[in-house]
C-alpha positions in Angstrom: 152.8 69.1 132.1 156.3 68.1 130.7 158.7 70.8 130.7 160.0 71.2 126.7 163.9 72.1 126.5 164.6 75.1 125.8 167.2 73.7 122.9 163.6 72.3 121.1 161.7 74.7 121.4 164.5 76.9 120.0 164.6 74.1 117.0 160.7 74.5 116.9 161.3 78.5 116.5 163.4 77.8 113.6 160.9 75.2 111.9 157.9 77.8 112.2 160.3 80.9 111.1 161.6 78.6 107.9 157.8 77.5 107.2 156.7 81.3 107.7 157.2 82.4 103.6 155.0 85.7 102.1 152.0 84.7 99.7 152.6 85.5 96.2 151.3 88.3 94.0 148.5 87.0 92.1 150.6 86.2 88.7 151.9 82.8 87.1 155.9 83.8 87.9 155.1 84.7 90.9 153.1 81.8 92.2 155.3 79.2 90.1 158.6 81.1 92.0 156.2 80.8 95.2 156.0 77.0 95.1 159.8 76.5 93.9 160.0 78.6 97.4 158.3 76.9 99.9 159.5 73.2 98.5 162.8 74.2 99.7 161.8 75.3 102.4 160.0 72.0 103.3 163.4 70.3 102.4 165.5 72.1 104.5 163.1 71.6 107.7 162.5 68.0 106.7 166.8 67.5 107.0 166.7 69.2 109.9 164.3 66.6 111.9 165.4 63.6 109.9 168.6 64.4 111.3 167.1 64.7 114.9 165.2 61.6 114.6 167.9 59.5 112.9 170.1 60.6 116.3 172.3 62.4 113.4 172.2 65.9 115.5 175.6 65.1 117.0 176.2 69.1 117.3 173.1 69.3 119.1 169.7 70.9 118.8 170.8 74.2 119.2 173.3 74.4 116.2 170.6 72.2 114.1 168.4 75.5 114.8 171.3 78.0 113.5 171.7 75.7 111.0 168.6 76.2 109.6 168.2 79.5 110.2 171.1 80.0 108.3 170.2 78.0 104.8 166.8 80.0 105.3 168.3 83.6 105.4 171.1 82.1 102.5 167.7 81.6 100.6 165.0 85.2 100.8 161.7 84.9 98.2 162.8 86.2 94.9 159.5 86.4 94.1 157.0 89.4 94.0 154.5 88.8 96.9 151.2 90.1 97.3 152.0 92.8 100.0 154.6 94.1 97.2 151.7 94.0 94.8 148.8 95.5 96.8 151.5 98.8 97.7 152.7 99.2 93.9 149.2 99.2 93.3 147.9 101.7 96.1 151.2 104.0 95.3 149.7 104.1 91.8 146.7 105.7 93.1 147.9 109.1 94.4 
């Protein structure tokens, strides 16, 4: 088996992390915010590995990873998402 470098499997981290969004409450804003959310997501890996693959990564894999990291934590869901649904509706209950 090929060993993977550590600086790609870092970079693959990242991918999954940015790819990793919470499902939406089940309402139209929510799931119209929801898509708006996870198409900008899959824009900011798909720069990431065009860079990589274009031999753009001149700072290296590692700060391609922090990169993306970064433009992911610069961009949280501003959406209401079905955990946040299911507890306002169980803290209704009591």
């Amino acid at each position: 088996m090929t060993a993977i470098p550590e600086s790609l499997r870092d970079l693959l981290a990242a991918i999954s992390e940015a790819l990793e969004v919470p499902a939406p409450a089940l309402d139209r804003d929510a799931e119209a915010a929801y898509r708006w959310h996870v198409e900008d997501r899959i824009m900011l890996v798909q720069s990431a590995i065009k860079d990589v693959r274009a031999g753009e990564a001149t700072l290296g894999l590692d700060w391609e990873a922090n990169y993306l990291r970064d433009r992911v934590a610069e961009r949280p869901a501003r959406y209401r998402t079905r955990d946040q649904a299911i507890a306002e509706r169980e803290g209704g209950r009591s």
